[in-house]
C-alpha positions as CSV (number, residue, x, y, z in Angstrom):
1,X,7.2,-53.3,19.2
2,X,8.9,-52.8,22.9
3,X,7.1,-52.2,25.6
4,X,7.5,-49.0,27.7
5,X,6.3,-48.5,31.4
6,X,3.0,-46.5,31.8
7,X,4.7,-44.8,34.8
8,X,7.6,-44.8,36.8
9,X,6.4,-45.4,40.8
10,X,9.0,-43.7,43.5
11,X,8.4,-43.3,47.2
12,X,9.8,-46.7,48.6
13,X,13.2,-46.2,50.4
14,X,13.6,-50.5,50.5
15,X,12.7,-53.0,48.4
16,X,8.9,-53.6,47.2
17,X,7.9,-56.9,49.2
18,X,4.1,-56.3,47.9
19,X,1.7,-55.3,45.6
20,X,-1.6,-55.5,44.2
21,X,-3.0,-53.3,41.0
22,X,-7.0,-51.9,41.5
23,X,-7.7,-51.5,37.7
24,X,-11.4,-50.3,38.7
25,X,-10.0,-47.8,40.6
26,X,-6.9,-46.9,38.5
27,X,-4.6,-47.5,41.6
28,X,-1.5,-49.4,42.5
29,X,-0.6,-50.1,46.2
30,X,2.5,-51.6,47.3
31,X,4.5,-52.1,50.7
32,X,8.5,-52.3,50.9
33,X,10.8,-54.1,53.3
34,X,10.6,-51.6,55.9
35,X,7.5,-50.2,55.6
36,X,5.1,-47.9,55.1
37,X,2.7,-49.1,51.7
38,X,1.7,-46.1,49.5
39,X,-1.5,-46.1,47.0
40,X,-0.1,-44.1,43.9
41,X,-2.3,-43.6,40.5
42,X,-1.3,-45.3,37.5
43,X,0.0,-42.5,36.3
44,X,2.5,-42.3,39.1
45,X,1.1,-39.6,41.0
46,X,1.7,-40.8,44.9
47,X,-1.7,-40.6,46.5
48,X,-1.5,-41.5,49.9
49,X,0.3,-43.3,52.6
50,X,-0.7,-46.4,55.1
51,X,0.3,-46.1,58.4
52,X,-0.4,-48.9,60.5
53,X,-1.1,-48.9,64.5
54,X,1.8,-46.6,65.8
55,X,0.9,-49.3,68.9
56,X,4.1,-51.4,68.9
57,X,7.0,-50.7,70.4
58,X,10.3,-52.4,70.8
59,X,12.1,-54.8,67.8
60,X,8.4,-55.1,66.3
61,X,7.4,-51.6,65.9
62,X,8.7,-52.0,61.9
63,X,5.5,-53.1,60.5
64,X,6.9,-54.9,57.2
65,X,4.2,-55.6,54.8
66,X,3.5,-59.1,53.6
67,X,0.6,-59.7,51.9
68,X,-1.5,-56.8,50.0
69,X,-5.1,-57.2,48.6
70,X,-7.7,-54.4,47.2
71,X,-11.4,-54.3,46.7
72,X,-13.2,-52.3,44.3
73,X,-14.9,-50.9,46.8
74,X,-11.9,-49.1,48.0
75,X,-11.0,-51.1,50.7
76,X,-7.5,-52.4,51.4
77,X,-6.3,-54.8,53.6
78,X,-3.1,-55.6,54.9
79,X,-1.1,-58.4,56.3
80,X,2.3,-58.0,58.4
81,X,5.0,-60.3,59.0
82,X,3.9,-59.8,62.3
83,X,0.7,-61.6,62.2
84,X,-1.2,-58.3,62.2
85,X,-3.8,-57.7,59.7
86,X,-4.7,-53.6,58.8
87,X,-8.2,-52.1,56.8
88,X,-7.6,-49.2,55.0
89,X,-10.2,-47.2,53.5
90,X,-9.2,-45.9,50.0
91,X,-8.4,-42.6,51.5
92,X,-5.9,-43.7,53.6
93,X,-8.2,-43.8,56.8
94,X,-6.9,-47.4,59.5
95,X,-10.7,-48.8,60.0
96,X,-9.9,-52.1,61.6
97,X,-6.9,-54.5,63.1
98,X,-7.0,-57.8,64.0
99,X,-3.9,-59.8,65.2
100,X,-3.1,-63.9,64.2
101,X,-0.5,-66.3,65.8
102,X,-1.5,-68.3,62.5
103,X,1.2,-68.1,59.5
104,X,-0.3,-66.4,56.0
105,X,0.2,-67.1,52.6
């Protein structure tokens, strides 16, 4: 027997740095190079988008995804490269930021 993909996930421009699968919610949320991360179904279908705090500006306004976690209670949370952790809510709502000098792994 081969295996054959599920689905086929499109809507990065860059390449995938992240991801985490939410079997319990039947989701799959990943973040590219270059940002933004996107919550798709596992049958493909692009749900929603994650935006992060449009309040950067200059060389650091890229926010390029890291780390990715979910909880089965719909929550999401986000680490950037630049020491900026982001809460999503399942429906794509920002709920809370908090910023680290500390490095993440």
């Amino acid at each position: 027997d081969f295996a054959t993909p599920r689905a086929v996930l499109t809507g990065h421009d860059y390449e995938i740095t992240c991801a985490v699968i939410c079997a319990e919610l039947g989701l799959v949320i990943s973040g590219s190079k270059e940002g933004p991360c996107l919550i798709h179904s596992m049958n493909g279908d692009l749900l929603r988008t994650l935006e992060g705090p449009e309040r950067l500006q200059g060389p650091e306004s890229c926010l390029r995804p890291k780390l990715i976690q979910a909880s089965r209670e719909g929550h999401c949370v986000i680490y950037y490269e630049n020491g900026l952790f982001c809460v999503f809510s399942v429906n794509g709502r920002l709920q809370a930021t908090m910023e680290t000098d500390d490095k993440i792994r």
